[in-house]
C-alpha positions in Angstrom: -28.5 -4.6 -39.2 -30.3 -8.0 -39.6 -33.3 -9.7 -41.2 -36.4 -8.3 -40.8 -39.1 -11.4 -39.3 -42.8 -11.4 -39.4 -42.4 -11.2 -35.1 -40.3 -7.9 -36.0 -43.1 -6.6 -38.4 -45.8 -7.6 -35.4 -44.1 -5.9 -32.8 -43.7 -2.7 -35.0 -47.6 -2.8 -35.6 -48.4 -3.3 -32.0 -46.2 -0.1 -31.5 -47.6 1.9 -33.5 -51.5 0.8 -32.3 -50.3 1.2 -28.7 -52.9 -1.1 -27.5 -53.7 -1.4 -23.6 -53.6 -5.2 -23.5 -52.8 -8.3 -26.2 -54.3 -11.6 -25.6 -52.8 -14.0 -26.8 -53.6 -17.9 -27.5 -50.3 -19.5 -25.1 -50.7 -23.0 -27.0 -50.4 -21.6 -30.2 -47.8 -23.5 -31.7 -47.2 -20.7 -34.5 -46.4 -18.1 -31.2 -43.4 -18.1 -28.8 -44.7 -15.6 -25.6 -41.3 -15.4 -24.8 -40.0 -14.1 -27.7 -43.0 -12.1 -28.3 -42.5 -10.2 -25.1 -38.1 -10.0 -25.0 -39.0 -8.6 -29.0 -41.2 -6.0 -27.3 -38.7 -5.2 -24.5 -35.6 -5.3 -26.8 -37.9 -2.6 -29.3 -39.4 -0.8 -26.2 -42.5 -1.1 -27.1 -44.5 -1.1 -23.3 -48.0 -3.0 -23.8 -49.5 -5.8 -21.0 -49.4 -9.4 -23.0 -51.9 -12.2 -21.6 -51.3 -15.4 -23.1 -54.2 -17.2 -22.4 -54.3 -21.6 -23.2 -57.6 -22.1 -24.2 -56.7 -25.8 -23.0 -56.6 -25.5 -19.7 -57.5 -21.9 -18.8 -54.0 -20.7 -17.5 -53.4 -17.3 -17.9 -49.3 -15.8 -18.6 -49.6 -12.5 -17.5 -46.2 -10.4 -18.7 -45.1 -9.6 -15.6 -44.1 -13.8 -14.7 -47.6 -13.9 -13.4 -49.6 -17.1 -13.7 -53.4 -17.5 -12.8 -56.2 -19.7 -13.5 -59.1 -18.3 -15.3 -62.1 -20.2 -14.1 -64.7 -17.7 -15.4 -64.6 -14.3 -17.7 -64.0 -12.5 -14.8 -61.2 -13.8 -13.8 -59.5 -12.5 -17.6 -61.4 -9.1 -17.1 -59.1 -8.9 -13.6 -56.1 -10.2 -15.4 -56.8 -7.2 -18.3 -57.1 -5.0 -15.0 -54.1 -5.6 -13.3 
């Protein structure tokens, strides 16, 4: 079967809360976005992750979409899409 990993135990939880939208720090060291979101895929759990870097304002929207948040609106559009 394989070992369970606290990124399996997340993307259970996020599954069962069936949120509309994760934000997520991008430039945490502590969290790979791309594992994150192939974990969701591979577990079919269907939520919109925003990996936001609170360095430079660059927004990873899950579908390969990049932006640049210069103000909150531009993360309540990114929510939106």
């Amino acid at each position: 079967m394989g070992k369970e990993t606290p990124l399996d135990r997340a993307v259970e939880k996020i599954g069962n809360l069936q949120p509309d939208v994760i934000i997520i720090d991008s430039d945490d060291p502590q969290v790979d976005l791309g594992m994150l979101v192939s974990t969701m895929m591979r577990q079919g759990v269907n939520v919109k992750v925003i990996g936001l870097n609170l360095n430079d304002n660059c927004l990873w929207i899950y579908r390969g979409e990049q932006r640049i948040a210069r103000e909150v609106k531009d993360l309540l559009e990114a929510i939106q899409i």
